[in-house]
C-alpha positions as a printed Julia matrix, in Angstrom:
608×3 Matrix{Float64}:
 -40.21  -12.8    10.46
 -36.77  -11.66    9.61
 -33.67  -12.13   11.95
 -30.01  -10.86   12.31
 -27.89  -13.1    12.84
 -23.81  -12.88   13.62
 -21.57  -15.93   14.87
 -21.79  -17.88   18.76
 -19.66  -15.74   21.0
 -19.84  -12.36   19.19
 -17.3    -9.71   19.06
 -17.5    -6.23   18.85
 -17.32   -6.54   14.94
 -20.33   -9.13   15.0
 -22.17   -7.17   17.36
 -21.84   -4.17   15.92
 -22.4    -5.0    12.68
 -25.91   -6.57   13.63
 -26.67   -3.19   14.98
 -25.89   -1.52   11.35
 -27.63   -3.7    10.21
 -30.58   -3.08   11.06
 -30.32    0.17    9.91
 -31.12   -1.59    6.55
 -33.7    -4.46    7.6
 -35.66   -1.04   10.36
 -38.31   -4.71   10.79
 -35.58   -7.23   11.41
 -34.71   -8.82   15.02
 -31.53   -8.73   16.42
 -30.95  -12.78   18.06
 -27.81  -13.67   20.05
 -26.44  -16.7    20.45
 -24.86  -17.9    23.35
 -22.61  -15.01   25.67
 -21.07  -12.0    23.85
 -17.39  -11.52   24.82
 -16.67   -9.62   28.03
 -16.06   -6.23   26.64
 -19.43   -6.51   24.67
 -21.46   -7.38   27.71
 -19.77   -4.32   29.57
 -20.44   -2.07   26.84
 -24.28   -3.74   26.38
 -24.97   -3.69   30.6
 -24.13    0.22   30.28
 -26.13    1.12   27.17
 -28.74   -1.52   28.28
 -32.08   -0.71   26.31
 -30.24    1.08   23.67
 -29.84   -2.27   21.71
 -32.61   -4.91   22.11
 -32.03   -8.0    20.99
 -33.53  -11.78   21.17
 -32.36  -14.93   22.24
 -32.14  -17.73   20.07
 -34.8   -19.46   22.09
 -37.08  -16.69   21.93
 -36.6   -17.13   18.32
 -39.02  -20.29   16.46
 -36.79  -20.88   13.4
 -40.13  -21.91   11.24
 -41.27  -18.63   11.69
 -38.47  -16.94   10.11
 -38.23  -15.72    6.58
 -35.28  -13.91    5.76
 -32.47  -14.66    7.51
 -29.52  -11.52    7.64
 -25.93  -13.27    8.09
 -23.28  -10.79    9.44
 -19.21  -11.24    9.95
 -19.92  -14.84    8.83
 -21.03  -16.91    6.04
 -21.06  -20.01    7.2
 -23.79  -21.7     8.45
 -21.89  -24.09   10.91
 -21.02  -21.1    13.1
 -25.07  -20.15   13.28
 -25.81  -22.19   16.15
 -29.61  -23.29   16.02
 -30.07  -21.67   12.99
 -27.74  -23.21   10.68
 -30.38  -25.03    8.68
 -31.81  -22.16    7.86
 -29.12  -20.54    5.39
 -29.96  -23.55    3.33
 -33.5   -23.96    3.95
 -35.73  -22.97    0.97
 -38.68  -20.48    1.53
 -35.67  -18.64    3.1
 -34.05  -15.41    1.96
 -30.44  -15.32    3.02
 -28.76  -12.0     2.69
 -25.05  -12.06    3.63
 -22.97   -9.33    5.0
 -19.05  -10.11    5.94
 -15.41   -9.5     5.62
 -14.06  -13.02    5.79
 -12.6   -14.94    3.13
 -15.18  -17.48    2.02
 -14.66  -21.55    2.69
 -16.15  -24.0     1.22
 -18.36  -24.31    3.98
 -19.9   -20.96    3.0
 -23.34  -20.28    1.75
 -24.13  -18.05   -1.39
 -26.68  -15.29   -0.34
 -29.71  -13.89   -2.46
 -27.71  -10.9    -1.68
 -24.45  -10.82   -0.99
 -22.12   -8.0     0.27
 -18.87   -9.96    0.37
 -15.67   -7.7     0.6
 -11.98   -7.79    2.44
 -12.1    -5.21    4.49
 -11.1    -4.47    7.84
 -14.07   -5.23    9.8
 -18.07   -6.55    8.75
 -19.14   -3.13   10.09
 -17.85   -1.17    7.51
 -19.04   -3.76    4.85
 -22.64   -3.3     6.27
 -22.19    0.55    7.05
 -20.89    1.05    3.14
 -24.28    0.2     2.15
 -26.42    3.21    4.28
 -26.35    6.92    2.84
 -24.07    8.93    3.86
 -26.75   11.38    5.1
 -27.9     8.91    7.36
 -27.77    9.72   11.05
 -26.9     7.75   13.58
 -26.68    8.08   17.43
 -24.29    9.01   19.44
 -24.22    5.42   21.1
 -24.58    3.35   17.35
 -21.43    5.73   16.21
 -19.45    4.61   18.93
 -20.13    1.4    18.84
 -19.37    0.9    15.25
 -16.32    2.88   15.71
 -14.63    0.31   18.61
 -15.93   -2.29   16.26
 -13.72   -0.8    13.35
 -11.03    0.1    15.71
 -10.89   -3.61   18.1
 -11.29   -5.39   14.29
  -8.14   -3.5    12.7
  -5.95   -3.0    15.86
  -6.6     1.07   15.72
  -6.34    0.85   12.2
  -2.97   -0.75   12.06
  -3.49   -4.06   10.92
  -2.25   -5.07    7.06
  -5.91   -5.76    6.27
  -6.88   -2.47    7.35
  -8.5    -0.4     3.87
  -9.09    3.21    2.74
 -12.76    2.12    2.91
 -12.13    1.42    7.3
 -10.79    4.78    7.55
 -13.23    6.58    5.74
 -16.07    4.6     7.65
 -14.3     5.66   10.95
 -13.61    9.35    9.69
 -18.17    9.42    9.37
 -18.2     8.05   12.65
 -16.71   10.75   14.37
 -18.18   13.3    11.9
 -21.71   11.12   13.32
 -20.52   12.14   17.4
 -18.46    8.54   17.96
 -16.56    9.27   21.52
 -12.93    8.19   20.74
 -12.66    8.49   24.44
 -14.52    5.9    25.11
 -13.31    3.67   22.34
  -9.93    4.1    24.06
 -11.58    3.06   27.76
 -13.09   -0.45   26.6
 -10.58   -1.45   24.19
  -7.49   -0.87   26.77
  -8.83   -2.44   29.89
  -6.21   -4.74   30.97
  -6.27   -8.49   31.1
  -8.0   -10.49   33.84
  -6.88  -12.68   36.41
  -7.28  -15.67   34.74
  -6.19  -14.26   31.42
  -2.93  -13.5    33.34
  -2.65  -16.75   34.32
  -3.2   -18.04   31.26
  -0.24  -16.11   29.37
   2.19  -17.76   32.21
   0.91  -21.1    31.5
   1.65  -20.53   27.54
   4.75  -18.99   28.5
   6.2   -21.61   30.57
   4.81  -24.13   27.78
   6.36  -21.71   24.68
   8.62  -23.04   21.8
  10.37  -20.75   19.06
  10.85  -22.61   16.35
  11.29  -21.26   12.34
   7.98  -22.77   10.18
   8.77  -21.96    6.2
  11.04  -18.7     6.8
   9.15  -17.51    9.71
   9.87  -16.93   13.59
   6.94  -18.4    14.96
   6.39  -18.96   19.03
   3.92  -22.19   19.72
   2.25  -22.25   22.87
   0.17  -24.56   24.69
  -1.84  -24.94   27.67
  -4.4   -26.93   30.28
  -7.07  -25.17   32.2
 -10.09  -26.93   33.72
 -12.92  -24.6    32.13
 -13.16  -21.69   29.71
 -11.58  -18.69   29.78
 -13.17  -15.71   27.43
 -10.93  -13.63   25.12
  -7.95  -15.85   24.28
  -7.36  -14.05   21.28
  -6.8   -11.17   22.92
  -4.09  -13.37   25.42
  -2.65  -14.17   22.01
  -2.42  -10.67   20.66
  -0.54   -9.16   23.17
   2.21  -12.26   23.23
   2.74  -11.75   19.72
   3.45   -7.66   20.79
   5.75   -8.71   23.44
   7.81  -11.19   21.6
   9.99  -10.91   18.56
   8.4   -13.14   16.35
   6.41  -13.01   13.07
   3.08  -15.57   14.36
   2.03  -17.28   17.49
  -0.05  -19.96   17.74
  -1.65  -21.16   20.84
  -3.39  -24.28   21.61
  -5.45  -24.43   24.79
  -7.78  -27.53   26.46
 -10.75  -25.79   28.36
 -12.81  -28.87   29.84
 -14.2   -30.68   26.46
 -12.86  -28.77   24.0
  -9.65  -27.44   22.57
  -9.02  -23.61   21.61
  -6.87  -23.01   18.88
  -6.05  -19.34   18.0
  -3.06  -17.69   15.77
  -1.84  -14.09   15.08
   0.74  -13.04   13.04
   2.56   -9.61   11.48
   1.89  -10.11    7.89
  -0.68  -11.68    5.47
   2.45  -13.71    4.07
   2.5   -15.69    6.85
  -0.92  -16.92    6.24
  -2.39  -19.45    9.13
  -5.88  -19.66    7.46
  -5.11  -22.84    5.23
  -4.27  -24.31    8.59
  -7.24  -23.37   10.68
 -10.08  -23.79    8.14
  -8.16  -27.82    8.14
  -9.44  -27.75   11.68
 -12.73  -26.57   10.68
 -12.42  -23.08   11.99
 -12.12  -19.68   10.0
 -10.99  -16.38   10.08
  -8.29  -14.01    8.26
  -4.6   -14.86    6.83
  -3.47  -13.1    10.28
  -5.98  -13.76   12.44
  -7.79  -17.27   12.81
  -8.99  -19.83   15.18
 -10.68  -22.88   15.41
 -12.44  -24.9    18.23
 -12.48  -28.79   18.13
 -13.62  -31.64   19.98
 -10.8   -31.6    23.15
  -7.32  -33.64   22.21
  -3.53  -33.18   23.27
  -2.98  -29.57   22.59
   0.57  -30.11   21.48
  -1.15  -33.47   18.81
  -3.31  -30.74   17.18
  -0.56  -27.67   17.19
   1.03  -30.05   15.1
  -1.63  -31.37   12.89
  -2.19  -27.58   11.92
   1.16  -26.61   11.73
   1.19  -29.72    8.59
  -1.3   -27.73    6.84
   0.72  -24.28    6.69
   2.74  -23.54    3.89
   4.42  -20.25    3.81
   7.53  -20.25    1.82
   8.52  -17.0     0.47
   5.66  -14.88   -1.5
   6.78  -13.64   -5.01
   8.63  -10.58   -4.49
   9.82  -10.71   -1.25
  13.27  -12.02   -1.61
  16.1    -9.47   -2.88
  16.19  -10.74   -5.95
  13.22   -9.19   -7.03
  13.63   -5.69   -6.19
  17.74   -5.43   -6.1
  18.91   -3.39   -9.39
  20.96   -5.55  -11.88
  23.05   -2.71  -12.9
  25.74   -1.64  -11.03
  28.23   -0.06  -12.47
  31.67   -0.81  -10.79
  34.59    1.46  -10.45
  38.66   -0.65  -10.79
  40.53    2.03   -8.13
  43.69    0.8    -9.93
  45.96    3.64   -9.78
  42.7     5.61   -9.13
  42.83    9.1    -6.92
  40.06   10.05   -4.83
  39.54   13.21   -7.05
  39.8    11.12  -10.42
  37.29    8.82   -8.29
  35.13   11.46   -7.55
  34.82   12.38  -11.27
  33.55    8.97  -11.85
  31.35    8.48   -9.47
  29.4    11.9   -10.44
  29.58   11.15  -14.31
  27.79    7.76  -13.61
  25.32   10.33  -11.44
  25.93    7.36   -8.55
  26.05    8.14   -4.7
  28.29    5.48   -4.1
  28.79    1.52   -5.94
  31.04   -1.4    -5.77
  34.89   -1.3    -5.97
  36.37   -4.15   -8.07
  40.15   -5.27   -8.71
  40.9    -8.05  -10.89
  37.15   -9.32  -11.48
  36.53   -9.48   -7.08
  34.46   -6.87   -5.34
  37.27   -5.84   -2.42
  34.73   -2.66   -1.18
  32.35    0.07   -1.39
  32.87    3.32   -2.52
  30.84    6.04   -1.36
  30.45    9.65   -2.48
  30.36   11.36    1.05
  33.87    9.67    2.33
  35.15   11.24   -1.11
  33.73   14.68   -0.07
  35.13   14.15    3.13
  38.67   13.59    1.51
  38.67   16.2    -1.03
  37.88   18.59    1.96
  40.97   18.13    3.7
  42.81   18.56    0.12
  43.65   14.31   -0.03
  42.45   14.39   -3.8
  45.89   12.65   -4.81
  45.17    9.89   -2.38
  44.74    6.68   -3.83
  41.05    6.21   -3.77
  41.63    2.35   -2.49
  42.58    3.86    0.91
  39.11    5.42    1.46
  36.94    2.27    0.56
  34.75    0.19    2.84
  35.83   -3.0     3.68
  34.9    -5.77    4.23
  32.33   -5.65    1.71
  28.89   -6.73    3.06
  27.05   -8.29    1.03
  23.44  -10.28    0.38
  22.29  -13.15   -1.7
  19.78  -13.03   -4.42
  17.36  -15.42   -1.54
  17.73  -13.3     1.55
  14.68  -12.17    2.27
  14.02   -8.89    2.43
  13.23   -8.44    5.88
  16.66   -9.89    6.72
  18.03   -7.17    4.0
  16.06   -4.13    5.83
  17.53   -5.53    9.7
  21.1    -5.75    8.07
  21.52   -2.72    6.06
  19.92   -1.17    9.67
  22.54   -3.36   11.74
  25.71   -1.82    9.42
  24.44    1.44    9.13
  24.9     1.23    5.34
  22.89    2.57    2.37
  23.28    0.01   -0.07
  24.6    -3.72   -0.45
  25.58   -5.43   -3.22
  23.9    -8.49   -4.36
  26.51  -11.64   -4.76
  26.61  -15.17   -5.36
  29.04  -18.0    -5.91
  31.62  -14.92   -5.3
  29.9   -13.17   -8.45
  28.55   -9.82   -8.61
  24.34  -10.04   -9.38
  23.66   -6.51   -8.43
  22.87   -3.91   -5.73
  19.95   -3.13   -3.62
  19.93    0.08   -1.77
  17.78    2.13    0.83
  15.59    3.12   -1.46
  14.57   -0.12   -2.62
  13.79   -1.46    0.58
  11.3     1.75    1.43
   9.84    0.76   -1.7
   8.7    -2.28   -0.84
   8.1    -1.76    3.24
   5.41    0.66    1.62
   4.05   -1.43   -1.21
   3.66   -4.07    1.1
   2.02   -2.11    3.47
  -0.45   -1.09    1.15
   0.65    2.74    1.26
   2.48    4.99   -1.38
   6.21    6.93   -0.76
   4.54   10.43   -0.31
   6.09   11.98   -3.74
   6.58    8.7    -5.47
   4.12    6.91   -7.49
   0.55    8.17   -6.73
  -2.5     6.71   -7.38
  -3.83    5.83  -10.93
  -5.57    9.52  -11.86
  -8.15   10.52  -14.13
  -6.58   12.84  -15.88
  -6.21   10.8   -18.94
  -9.42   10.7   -19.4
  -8.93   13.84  -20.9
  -7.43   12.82  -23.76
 -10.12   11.63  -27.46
 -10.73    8.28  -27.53
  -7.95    7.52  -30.27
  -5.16    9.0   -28.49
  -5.91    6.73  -25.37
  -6.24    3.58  -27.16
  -3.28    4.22  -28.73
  -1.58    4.51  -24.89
  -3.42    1.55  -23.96
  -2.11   -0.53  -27.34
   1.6     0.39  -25.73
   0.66   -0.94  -22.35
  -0.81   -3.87  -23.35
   2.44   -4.55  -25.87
   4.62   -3.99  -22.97
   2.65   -6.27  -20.61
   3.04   -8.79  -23.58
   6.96   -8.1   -24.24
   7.95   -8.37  -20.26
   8.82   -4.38  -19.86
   7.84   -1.55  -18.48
   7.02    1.64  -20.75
   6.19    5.38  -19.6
   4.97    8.5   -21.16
   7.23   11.46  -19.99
   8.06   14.64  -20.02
   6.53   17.48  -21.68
   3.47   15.53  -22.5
   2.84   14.31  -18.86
   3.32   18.03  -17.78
   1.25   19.16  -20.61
  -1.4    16.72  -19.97
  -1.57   17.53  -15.78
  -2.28   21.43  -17.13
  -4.7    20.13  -19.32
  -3.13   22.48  -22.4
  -2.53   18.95  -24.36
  -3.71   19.82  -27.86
  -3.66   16.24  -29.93
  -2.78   18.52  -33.06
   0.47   19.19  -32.1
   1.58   16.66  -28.93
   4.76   15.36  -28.63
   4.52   12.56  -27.07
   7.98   10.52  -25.96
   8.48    6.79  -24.22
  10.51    5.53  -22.01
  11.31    2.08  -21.54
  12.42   -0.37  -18.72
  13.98   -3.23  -20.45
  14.98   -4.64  -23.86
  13.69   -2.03  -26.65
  13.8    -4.02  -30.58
  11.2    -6.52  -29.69
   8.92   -4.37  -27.97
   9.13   -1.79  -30.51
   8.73   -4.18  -33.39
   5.62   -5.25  -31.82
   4.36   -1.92  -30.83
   5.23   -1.25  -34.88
   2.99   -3.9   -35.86
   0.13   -2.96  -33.23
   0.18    0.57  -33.96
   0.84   -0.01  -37.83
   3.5     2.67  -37.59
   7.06    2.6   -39.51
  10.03    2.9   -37.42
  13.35    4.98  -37.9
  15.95    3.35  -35.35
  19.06    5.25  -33.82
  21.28    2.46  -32.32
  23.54    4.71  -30.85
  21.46    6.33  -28.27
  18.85    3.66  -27.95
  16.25    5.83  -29.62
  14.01    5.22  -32.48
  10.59    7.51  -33.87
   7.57    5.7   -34.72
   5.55    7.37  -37.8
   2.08    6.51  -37.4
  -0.59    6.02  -40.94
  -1.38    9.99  -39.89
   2.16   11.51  -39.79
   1.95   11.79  -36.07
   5.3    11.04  -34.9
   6.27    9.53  -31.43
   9.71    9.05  -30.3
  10.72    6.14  -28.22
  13.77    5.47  -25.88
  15.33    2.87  -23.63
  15.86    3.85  -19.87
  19.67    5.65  -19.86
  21.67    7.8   -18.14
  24.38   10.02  -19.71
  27.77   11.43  -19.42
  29.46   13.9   -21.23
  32.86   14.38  -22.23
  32.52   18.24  -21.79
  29.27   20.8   -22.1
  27.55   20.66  -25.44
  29.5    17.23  -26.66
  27.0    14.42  -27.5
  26.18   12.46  -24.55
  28.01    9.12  -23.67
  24.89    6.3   -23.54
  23.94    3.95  -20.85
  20.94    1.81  -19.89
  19.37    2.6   -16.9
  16.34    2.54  -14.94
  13.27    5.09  -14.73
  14.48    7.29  -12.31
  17.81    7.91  -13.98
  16.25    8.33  -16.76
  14.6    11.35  -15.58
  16.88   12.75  -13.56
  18.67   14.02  -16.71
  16.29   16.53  -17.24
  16.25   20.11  -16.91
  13.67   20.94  -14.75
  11.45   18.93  -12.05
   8.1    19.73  -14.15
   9.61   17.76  -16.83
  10.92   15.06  -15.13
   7.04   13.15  -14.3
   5.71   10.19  -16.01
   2.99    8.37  -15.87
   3.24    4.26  -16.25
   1.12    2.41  -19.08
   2.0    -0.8   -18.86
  -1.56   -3.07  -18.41
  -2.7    -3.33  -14.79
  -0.83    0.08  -13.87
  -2.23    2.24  -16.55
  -1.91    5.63  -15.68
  -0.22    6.12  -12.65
   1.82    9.32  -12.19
   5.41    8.68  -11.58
   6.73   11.57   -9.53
  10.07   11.05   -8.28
  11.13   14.79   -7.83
   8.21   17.33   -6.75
   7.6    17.81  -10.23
   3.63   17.62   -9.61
   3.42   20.03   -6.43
   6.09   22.69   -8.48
   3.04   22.5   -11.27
   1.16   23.27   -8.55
   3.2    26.4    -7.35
   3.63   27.52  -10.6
   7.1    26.75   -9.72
  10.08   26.28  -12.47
  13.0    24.17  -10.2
  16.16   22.95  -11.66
  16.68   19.49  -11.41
  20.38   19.26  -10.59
  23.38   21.46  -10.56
  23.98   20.3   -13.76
  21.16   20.97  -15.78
  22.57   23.85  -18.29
  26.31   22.8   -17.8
  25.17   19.38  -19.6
């Protein structure tokens, strides 16, 4: 006999996913165990007969043998048929979306992935010419869509929307996905929430806002978690935690924002389970304020690496001294360093900010002769190196203000800006800028075998050397028209960071000889062949007057290219191990390709 089997209490996601599965096991049984949530027995009552399914009485666990886990792998939550997963005689095949525990039980086959929701683990595995019902598509579909809060949750994957965009191809009703996942909350969920609310506590746990709640009710109520969702949409807090006695046993249930404020360490102390923003755990019945607290001594947040402003601000600055400075002769130098605005400094302090458009303002109602000083913002405000950068995003918001400069111990560090902090909001939340950096392509696959290597030799030297190098220009636009001939390609690097140890190394990897030019950073690699490849470090340039050699700078990537002539020319595409060959695409250059378009970059593109 072979049974599907899904976690005590089962959610849409559990349900469901026993459904799909067995679209892969056609002889398999579905068994329940114990009562489905509400919304599941509402949705069951009005397809009843459209999904049979056993009891777990009507079920003799000798008789069974293979046993289908889904949305769990742990035996502990399979009720009477825990022994089973462990039993031998027994296949186990295991379908689910859940981080595993050490509680957790290695399949004969496994299908083990972090996704949004089991279902789409399970449905990943059927054709895609497989068709479903009408009902089955729906179902699946709330499942995905109750699982990843409509597809807005952080753990929510490319994989969950595709799954939901063959649902609705498959007939799913999205009208009645809205109907049973809206349905507002009981009576005694209402009364509930009060109870927490009355009982609630903000308090900060390792950087984050967190509101603990706790309550007493004489029996059990169904759906906490969703009681515990909606507080954490109605407050302004990062996780909430409740901690509920129902009769004999104590509910414990979290939600938070972001998968840096993981509770999962904490519940999976208390024997329960779940995701890094979405767990809970049901115990033996104590003070619900003694075992808010044990958990709360098993969560350890701090800061994940790169989310303070140190990691993402720009050390680079480039102050302007106003001394005797007029907002024309200002102006000047705030377009030769190719800067929207920067820091103002007088005798070693930073007294402002400087900004391009209060210039422009000035100049048009003729105050070039002003002293620049009088045009500054101040007070400058400022950030530390350890604000976090969700304080940096609410106070650059708060001001109004497009960039901040970094400080510490009253010393200049650096300057983050608006750009910066879209960066990361969109890194973070697992999505691209639109014409930034888009996924890794295949269009260096193109390229013969020796030609890549030799890319991936650079990446791998970089990766080693603690920079960041690019291929750019005419060889990146070259190589997206496919017209790359390796007979004649010119292929140039750019580099984030420190240049003579990287290129010694990429020398000695590449067994190339090197001809350096200190004055503009650059430097030409022969290789054994006679191929030549010129290499540069990140810069940005000013000249004196058109056609003078260019006045050197380090820079970053983007400055870099900005200097070029036209937006086709100004793509890249990152080598540097673990991001090999992503496009870098900072100005439209791709989509002009495209259009068979030819834009200029800047205004001053020939004048330079």
């Amino acid at each position: 006999m072979e049974i599907i089997v899904s976690h005590a209490g089962a959610d849409f996601d559990a349900y469901a996913s026993m459904v799909a599965a067995q679209r892969l096991y056609p002889g398999a049984k579905l068994v329940t165990m114990g009562k489905p949530a509400t919304t599941v027995r509402e949705f069951l009552h009005l397809h009843q007969g459209h999904f049979p399914v056993l009891t777990a009485k009507q079920v003799d666990p000798a008789q069974v043998t293979r046993l289908v886990m889904v949305d769990t792998s742990n035996p502990r939550r399979l009720g009477p048929f825990r022994m089973l997963a462990q039993q031998s005689g027994v296949e186990v095949h295991i379908y689910d979306h859940h981080p595993p525990s050490a509680e957790c039980v290695h399949g004969d086959v496994s299908h083990i992935k972090m996704l949004g929701a089991a279902v789409t683990v399970v449905l990943e595995q059927l054709p895609r010419d497989t068709k479903l019902s009408v009902a089955e598509a729906t179902l699946f579909l709330i499942a995905i869509y109750e699982e990843t809060g409509n597809l807005t949750y952080s753990s929510t994957t490319p994989s969950d929307l595709r799954t939901a965009a063959w649902l609705l191809e498959q007939g799913a009703k999205l009208s009645l996905v809205n109907e049973i996942l809206q349905q507002p909350l009981s009576q005694e969920q209402r009364e509930l929430r009060d109870q927490l609310m009355a009982n609630a506590r903000r308090v900060p746990i390792e950087g984050a806002a967190s509101l603990l709640v706790t309550a007493r009710v004489p029996h059990y109520i169904e759906e906490m978690n969703e009681v515990v969702w909606r507080l954490l949409q109605q407050e302004p807090v990062d996780l909430v935690i409740a901690s509920v006695s129902m009769g004999n046993r104590l509910y414990l249930v979290g939600r938070s924002r972001h998968p840096r404020f993981n509770m999962l360490p904490g519940f999976q102390a208390l024997g329960g389970g779940g995701h890094p923003c979405a767990a809970s755990a049901s115990i033996a019945d104590e003070d619900p304020t003694d075992a808010l607290m044990r958990l709360l001594g098993h969560l350890r947040f701090g800061e994940s690496q790169g989310d303070l402003v140190r990691d993402h601000m720009s050390p680079r600055v480039d102050p302007l001294d106003l001394t005797n400075c007029t907002v024309a002769q200002a102006d000047q130098k705030l377009r030769e360093l190719g800067r929207t605005a920067t820091v103002v400094l007088k005798d070693g302090l930073v007294v402002g900010m400087l900004a391009r458009s209060d210039l422009d303002k000035a100049l048009a109602h003729n105050l070039g002769e002003m002293p620049a000083e009088s045009i500054m913002t101040r007070p400058v405000i400022s950030l530390t190196p350890d604000t976090t950068i969700d304080d940096a995003r609410a106070k650059l918001v708060h001001h109004n203000v497009g960039r901040m400069p970094v400080m510490e111990d009253g010393k200049l560090l650096g300057i983050i800006s608006r750009t910066d902090l879209l960066r990361h909001l969109y890194d973070t939340s697992r999505l691209r800028l639109p014409s930034d950096e888009a996924p890794a392509s295949d269009f260096l696959i193109q390229l013969p075998y020796r030609s890549l290597e030799l890319l991936k030799q650079a990446g791998a030297v970089a990766a080693r050397c603690g920079v960041e190098v690019f291929a750019v220009g005419g060889f990146v636009r070259d190589l997206l028209l496919q017209r790359l001939d390796e007979r004649t390609w010119d292929l140039d690097l750019c580099v984030e960071g420190t240049v003579d140890h990287f290129l010694d190394e990429l020398a000695t990897s590449w067994k190339a000889s090197v001809h350096r030019h200190p004055r503009f950073e650059t430097a030409t690699l022969v290789l054994p062949d006679g191929q030549k490849v010129d290499l540069a470090r990140a810069r940005q340039e000013s000249y004196v007057r058109p056609a003078a050699l260019p006045e050197v700078q380090s820079s970053n990537l983007k400055q870099d290219l900005f200097r070029r002539d036209f937006t086709i020319n100004a793509l890249a595409v990152r080598l540097t191990e673990g991001h090999f060959g992503e496009l870098v695409d900072f100005f439209g250059g791709q989509a002009d390709l495209q259009g068979q378009t030819i834009r200029v970059l800047h205004n001053h593109s020939f004048i330079d």
